[in-house]
C-alpha positions as CSV (number, residue, x, y, z in Angstrom):
1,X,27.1,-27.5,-160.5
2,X,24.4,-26.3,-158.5
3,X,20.8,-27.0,-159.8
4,X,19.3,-24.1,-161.5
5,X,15.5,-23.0,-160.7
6,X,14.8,-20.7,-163.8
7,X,11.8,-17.7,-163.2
8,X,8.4,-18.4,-164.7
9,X,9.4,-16.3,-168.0
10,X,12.6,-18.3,-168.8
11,X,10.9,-22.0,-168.4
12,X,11.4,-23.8,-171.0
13,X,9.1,-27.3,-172.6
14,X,12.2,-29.5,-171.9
15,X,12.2,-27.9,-168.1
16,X,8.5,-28.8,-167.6
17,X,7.2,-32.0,-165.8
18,X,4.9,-34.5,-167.5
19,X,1.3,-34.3,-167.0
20,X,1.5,-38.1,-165.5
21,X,4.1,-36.8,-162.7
22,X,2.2,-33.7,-162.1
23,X,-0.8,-35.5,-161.1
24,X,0.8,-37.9,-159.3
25,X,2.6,-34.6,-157.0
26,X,-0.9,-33.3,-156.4
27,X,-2.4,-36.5,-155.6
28,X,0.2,-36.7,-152.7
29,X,0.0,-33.5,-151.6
30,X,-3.9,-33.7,-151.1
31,X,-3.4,-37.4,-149.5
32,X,-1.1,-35.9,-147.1
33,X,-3.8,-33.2,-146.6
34,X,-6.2,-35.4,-145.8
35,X,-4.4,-37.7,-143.5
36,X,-6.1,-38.1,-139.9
37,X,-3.9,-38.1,-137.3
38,X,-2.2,-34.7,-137.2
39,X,0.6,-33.1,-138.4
40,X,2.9,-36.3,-137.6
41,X,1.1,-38.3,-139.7
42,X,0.6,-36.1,-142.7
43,X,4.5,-35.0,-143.1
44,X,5.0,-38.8,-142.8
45,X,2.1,-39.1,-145.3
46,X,3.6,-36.4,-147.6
47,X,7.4,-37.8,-147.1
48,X,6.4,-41.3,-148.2
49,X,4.6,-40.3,-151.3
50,X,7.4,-38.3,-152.0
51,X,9.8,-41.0,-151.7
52,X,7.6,-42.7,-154.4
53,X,8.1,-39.7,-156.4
54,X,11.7,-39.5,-156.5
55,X,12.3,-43.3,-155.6
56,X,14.4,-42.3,-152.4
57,X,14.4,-45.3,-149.9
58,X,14.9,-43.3,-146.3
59,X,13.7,-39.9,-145.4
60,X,13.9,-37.2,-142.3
61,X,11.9,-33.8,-141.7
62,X,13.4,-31.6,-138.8
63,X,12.5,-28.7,-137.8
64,X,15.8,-27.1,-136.6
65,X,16.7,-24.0,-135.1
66,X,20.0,-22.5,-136.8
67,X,21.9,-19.4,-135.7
68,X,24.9,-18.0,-137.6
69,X,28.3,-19.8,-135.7
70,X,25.7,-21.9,-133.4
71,X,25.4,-25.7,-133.4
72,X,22.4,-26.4,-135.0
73,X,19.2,-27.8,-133.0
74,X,16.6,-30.4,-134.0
75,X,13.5,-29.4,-131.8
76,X,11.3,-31.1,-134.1
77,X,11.5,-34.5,-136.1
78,X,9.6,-37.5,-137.8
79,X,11.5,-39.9,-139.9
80,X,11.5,-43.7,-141.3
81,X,14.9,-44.3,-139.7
82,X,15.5,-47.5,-138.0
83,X,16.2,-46.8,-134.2
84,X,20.0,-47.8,-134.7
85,X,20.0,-45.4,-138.0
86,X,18.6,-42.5,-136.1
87,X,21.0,-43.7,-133.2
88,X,23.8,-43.2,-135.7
89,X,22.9,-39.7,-136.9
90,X,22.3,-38.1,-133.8
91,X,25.7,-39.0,-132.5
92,X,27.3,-38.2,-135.6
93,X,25.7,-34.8,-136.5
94,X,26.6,-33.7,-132.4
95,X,30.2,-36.1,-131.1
96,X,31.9,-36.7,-134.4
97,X,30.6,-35.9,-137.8
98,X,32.7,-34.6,-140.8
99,X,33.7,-31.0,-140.6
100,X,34.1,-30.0,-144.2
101,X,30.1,-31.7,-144.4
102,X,28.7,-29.1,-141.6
103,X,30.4,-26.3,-142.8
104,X,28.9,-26.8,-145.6
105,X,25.4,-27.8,-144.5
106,X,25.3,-24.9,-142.1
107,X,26.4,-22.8,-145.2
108,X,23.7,-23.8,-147.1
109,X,21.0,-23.8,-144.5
110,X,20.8,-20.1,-143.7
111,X,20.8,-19.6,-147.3
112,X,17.0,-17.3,-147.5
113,X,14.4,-18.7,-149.2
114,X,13.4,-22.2,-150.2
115,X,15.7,-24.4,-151.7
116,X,16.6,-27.7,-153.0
117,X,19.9,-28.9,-153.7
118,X,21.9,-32.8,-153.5
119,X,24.5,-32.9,-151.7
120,X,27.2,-32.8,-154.4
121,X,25.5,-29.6,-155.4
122,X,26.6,-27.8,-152.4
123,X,30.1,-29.4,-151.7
124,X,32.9,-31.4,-153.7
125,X,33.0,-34.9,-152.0
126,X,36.2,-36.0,-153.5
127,X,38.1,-32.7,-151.7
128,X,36.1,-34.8,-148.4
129,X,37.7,-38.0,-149.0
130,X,41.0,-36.3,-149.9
131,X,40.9,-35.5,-146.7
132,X,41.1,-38.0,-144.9
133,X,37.7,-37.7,-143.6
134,X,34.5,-40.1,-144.5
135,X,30.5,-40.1,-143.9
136,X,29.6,-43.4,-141.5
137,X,26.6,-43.3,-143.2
138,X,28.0,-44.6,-146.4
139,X,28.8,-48.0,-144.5
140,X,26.5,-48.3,-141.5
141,X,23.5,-46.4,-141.7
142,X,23.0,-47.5,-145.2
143,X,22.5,-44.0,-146.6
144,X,24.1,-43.1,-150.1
145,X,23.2,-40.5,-152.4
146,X,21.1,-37.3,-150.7
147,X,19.1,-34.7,-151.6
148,X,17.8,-31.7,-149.3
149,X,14.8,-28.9,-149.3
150,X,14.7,-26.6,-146.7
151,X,12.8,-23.5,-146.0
152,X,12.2,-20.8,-142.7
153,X,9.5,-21.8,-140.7
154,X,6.8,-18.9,-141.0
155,X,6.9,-16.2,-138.4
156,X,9.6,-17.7,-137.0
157,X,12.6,-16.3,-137.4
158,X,15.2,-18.8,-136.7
159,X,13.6,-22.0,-137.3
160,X,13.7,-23.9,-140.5
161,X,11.7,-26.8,-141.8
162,X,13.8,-29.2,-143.6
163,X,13.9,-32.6,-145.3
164,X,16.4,-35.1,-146.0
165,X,15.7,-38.1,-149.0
166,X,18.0,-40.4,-149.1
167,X,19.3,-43.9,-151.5
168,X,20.4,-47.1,-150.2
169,X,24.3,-47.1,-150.8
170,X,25.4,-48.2,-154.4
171,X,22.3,-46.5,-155.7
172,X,22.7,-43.5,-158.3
173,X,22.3,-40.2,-157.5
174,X,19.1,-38.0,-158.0
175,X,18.3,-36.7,-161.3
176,X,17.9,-32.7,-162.0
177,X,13.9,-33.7,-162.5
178,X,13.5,-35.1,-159.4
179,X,15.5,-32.8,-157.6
180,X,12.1,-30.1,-159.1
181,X,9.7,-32.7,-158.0
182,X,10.6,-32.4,-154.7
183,X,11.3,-28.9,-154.9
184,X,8.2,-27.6,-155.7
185,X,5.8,-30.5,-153.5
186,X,7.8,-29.2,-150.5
187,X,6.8,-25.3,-151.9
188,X,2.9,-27.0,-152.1
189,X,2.9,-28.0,-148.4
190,X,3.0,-24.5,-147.1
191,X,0.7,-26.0,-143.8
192,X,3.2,-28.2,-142.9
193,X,5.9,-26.0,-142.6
194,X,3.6,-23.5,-140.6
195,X,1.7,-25.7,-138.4
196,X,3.1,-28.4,-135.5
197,X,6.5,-26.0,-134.8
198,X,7.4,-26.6,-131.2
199,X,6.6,-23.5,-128.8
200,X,10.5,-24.8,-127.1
201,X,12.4,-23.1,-129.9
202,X,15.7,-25.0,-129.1
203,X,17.5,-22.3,-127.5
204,X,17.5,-24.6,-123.8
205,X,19.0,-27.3,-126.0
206,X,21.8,-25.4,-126.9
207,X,23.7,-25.4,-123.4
208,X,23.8,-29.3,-123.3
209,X,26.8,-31.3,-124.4
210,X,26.8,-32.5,-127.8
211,X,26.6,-36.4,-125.9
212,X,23.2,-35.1,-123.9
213,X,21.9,-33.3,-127.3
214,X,22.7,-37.3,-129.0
215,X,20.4,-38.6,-125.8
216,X,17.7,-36.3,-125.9
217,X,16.8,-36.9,-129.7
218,X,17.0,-39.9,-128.9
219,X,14.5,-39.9,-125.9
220,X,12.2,-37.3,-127.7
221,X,12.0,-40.1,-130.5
222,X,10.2,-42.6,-127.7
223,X,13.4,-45.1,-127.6
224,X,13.8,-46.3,-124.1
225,X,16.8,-46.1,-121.6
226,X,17.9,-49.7,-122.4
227,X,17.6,-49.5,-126.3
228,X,19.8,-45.7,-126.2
229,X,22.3,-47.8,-123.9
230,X,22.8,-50.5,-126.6
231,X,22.5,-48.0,-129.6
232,X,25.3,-45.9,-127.9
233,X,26.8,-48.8,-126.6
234,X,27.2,-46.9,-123.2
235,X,26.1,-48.5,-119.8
236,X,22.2,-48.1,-118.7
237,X,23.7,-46.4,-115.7
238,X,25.7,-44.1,-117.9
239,X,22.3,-43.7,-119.7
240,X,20.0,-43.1,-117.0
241,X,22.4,-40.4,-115.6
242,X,22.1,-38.6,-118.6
243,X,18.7,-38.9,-118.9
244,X,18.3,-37.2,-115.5
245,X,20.8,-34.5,-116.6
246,X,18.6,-33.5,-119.1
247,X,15.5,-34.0,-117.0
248,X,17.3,-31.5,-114.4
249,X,18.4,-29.0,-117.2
250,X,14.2,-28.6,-118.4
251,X,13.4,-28.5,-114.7
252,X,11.0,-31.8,-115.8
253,X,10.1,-34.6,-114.0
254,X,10.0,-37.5,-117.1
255,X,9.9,-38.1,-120.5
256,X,6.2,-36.9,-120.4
257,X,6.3,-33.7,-118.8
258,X,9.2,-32.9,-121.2
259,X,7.3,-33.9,-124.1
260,X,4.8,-31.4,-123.3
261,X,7.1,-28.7,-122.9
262,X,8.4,-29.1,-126.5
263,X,5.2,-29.2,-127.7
264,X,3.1,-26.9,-126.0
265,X,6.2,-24.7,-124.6
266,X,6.1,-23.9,-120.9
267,X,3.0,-21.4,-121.0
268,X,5.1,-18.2,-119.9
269,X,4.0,-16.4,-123.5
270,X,0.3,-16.8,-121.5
271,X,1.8,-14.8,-118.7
């Protein structure tokens, strides 16, 4: 059953938040607001009072680009993911990753709008595991019950700014409440969503394999050669091929030069 966000006219006092929580929601928001050290450090500012909020242990904002039938592209991300945890979800949201799950997700991302659903809200896990077919995260990331908010980037038409919260495994799942909470301090942090999108909208990214997509979100993260070899459990060699790969596709010289082209794109729209 799929949460239900009444209109203003239909809310009713057992739908409304406490004045304790309420306070506490704009006391994060304006921390995040007031957080030096850019737009990083305020989403990681926002997501961590959040967490508080909704007591969720892990969390991940991407900015992605999605396209009707297209793989979707992180071009964007900050997180509190362990290197081996993000390690685990890149290479299982591009090399293996649960069909039914992405169908789903993809589904539910270009839904219009802003929204905020758990996972069970938007597919039936059972019918998953009926399948034959499993999440990795349940054992080896660590990740149990999730909940997700996403939301088109402003003035940019395919980009969307989403979150992930997430429970330690053997945790129980999100309550309707806190499923609003985050709702509506993801609808408060209208800045956030607008400000920090990368000029490199994704659309290069798309031509890689899905193994050099898992290596690039990896390097954009700042994880070196040696620590993607071991987390992929490839060869450096194997590692620092690909790394060149991707170097070649950007027509970049290092990790630097492509870190500037995500974020500052490659100046033609100064042309």
């Amino acid at each position: 059953m799929t949460t239900a966000f009444p209109s203003r006219a239909a809310v009713t006092p057992e739908f409304l938040l406490d004045e304790a929580t309420v306070r506490r929601m704009i006391r994060v928001v304006s921390d995040a607001a007031g957080t030096e050290g850019g737009v990083p450090a305020q989403k990681a500012a926002l997501m961590n009072g959040l967490c508080a909020l909704v007591d969720a242990d892990l969390w991940m904002w991407n900015v992605t680009r999605m396209e009707p039938g297209e793989q979707p592209v992180a071009v964007s991300m900050v997180h509190n993911l362990s290197e081996r945890q993000l390690a685990l979800v890149m290479e299982e949201q591009y090399i293996k990753g649960v069909p039914a799950f992405h169908e789903a997700m993809d589904g539910q991302f270009m839904r219009p709008g802003h929204w905020t659903r758990r996972i069970e809200d938007f597919m039936d896990l059972g019918e998953v595991e009926r399948q034959g077919m499993r999440f990795r995260s349940n054992e080896e990331l660590g990740m149990g019950q999730s909940l997700f908010s996403s939301q088109r980037v402003p003035g940019q038409e395919d980009l969307y700014s989403a979150i992930g919260l997430h429970r330690s495994v053997g945790r129980g799942p999100f309550e309707a409440e806190e499923v609003r909470i985050a709702h509506i301090v993801m609808s408060e942090c209208g800045w956030l969503h607008a400000s920090g999108a990368p000029q490199e909208d994704g659309r290069a990214v798309q031509p890689l394999s899905p193994r050099l997509r898992t290596v690039l979100g990896l390097l954009m993260d700042g994880q070196a050669v040696k620590r993607i070899a071991y987390h992929l459990e490839l060869s450096e060699h194997t590692v620092r091929g690909y790394v060149q790969d991707i170097y070649r596709h950007f027509g970049v010289s290092g990790r630097a030069e492509l870190m500037r082209r995500f974020m500052v794109g490659d100046g033609r729209d100064l042309a």
